[in-house]
C-alpha positions in Angstrom: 0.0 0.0 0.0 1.1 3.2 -1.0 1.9 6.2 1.8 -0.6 8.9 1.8 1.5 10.9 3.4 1.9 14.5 1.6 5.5 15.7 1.6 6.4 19.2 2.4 7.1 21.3 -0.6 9.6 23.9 0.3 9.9 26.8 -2.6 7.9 29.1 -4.4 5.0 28.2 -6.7 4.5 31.7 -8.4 6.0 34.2 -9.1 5.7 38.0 -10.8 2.0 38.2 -12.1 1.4 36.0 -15.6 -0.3 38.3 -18.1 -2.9 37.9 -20.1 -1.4 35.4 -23.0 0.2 33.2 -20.5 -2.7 33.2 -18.4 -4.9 32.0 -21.0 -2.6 29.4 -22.1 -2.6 28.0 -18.6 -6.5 28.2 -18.6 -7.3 26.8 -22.1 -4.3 24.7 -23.1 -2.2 23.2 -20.0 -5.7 21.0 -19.7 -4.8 19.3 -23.0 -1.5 17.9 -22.0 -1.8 18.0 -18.0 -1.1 14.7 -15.9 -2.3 14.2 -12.6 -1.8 12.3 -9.1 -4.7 9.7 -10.8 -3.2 9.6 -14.5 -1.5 6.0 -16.0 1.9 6.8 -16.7 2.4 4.8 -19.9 3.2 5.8 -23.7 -0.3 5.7 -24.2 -0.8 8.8 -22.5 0.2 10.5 -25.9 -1.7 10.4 -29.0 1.0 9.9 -31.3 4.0 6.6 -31.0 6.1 6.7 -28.6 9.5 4.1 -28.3 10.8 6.2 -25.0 10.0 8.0 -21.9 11.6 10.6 -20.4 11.1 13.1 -17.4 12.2 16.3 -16.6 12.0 17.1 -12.9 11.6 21.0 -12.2 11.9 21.6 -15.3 12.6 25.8 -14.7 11.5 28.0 -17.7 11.4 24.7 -20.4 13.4 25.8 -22.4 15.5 22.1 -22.3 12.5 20.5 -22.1 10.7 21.8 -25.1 13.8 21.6 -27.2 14.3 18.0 -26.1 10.9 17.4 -27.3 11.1 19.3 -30.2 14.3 17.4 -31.5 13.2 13.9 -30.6 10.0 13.3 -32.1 9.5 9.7 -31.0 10.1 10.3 -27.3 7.3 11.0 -24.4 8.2 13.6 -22.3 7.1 13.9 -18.7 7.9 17.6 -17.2 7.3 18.6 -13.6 7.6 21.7 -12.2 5.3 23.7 -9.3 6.5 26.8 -10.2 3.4 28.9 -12.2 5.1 31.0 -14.5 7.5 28.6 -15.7 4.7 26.5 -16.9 3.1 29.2 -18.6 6.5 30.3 -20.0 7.2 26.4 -21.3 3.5 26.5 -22.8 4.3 29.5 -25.2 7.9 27.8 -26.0 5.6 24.7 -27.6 2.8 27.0 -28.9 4.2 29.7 -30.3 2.1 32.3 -28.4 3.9 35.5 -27.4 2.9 37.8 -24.8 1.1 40.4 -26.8 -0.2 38.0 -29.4 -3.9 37.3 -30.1 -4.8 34.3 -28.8 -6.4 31.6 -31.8 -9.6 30.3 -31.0 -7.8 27.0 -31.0 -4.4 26.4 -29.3 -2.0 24.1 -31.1 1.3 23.6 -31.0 3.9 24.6 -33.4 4.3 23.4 -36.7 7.2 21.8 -35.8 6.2 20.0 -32.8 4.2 16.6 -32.2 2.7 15.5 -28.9 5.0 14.6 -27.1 4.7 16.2 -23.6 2.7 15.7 -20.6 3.2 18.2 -17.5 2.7 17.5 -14.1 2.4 21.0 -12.5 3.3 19.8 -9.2 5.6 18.3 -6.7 7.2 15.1 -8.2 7.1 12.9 -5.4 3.4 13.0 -5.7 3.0 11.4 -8.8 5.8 8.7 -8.1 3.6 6.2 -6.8 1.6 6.5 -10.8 4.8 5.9 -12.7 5.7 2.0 -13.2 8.8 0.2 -12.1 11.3 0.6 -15.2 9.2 2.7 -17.2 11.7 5.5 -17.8 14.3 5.5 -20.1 16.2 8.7 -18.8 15.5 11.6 -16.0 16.9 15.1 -16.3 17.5 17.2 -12.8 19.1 20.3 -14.1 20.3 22.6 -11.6 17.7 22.4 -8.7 17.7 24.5 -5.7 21.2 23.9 -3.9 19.7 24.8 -0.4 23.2 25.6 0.8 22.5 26.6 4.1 23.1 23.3 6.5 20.2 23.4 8.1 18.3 22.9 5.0 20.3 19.8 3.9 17.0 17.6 4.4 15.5 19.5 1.5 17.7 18.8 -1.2 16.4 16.3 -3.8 19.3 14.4 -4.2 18.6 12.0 -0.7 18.5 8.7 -0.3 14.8 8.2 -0.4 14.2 10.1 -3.9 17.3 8.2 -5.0 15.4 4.8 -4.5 12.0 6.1 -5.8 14.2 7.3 -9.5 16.0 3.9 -9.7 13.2 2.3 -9.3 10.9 3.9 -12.4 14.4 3.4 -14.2 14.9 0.6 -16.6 17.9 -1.4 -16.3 20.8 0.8 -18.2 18.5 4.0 -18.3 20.2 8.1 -17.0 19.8 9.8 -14.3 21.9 13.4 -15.4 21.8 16.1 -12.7 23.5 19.4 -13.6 24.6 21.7 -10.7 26.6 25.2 -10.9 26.6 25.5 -7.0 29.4 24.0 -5.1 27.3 22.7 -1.9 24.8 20.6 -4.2 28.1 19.4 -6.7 29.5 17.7 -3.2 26.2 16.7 -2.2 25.4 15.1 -5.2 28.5 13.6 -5.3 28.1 11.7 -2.1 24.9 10.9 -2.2 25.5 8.8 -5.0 28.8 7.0 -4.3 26.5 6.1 -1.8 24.0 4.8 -3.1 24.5 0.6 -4.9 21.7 1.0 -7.3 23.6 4.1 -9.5 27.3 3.8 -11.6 28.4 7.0 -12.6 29.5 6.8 -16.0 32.3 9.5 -16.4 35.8 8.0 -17.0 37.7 11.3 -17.3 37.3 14.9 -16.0 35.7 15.8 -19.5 32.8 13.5 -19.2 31.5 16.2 -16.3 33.4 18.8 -16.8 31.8 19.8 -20.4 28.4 19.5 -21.8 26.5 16.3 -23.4 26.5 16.2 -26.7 22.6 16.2 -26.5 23.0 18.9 -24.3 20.2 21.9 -24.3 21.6 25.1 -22.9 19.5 27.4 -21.0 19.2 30.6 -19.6 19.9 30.0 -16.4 23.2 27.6 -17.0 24.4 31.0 -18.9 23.7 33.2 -16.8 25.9 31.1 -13.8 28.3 30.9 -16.6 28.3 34.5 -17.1 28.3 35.2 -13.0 31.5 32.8 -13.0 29.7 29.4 -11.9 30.8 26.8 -13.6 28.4 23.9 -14.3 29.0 20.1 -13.9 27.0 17.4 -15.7 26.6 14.3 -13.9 25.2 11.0 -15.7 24.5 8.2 -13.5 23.1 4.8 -15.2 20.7 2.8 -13.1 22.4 -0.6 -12.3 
């Protein structure tokens, strides 16, 4: 039986008001591709044929995500992320809506875009209990929120217990990559991992973390730290 127990979310779930656009983007079209706490995580889920799964957790402004998803046609993406605006701001990446557009009658996504994304527009851990045992080929956690002060160690994601919940909706050989610019969370991460048995960290040499994936999406954020002197690490780890 599963817990019922709700975690505590610790973080903000909106931001600077979302005008109009976005607004009605989050109203008319975040309905059409919304999962929730009840949904069947399965390729199914999407209307066109999918070969892979992957999921983005907090996945920021989306810009990586709705690249990803852009580039990869036959691959269902799963994005989750409590924060408002980015939602919004991911929903006029894949639409094509600006700000001070007029909205269509009809929302649809880009020309060059297929449907390939679900978003779960709330804490992760909530819908881990919907998502199958080796379901997932890959799972992105791109520069989450370091929580460097000590006292707030017991909110980082990277913990033993969220560790165990992404191995297990992992196949066999699938990615975990985590991407950090903040030197608390890199050491963290670091041991967190070496201590856990059911990851292998796949870099033989400092360039394998030290420099971007070749599939690698940047976003504003990563270059912005780049441009404030924080340098990024990329960390795969393959579920054993």
């Amino acid at each position: 039986m599963f817990d019922t127990h709700t975690p505590k979310f610790f973080g903000r779930r909106k931001g600077r008001t979302i005008r109009c656009a976005k607004s009605t983007l989050l109203e008319k079209f975040l309905p059409q591709i919304r999962i929730s706490q009840q949904s069947v995580i399965s390729p199914q889920m999407y209307s066109i044929p999918i070969k892979k799964m992957y999921l983005e957790i907090g996945f920021g402004n989306g810009e990586h995500l709705a690249e990803q998803a852009r580039l990869h046609h036959d691959i269902g993406f799963i994005g989750a992320e409590v924060f408002q605006n980015g939602v919004a701001n991911l929903l006029t990446l894949i639409t094509g809506i600006k700000i001070k557009d007029d909205l269509p009658e009809n929302i649809h996504l880009t020309e060059d875009r297929v449907d390939n994304i679900r978003i779960f527009d709330d804490d992760i851990r909530l819908l881990f209990k919907q998502i199958p045992d080796a379901s997932l080929d890959k799972i992105f956690l791109l520069f989450p929120d370091p929580w460097p002060k000590k006292r707030h160690a017991d909110r980082r994601f990277v913990n033993p217990e969220n560790l165990k919940e992404l191995a297990r909706c992992l196949k066999t050989g699938g990615i975990l990559r985590i991407a950090t610019d903040h030197k608390v969370y890199k050491h963290w991460t670091l041991r967190q991992l070496h201590q856990c048995p059911l990851f292998r960290w796949t870099a033989t040499c400092g360039n394998d973390w030290k420099h971007e994936p070749s599939d690698w999406v940047q976003t504003k954020y990563q270059r912005k730290a780049i441009l404030e002197g924080r340098r990024p690490i990329f960390l795969d780890y393959e579920k054993i």
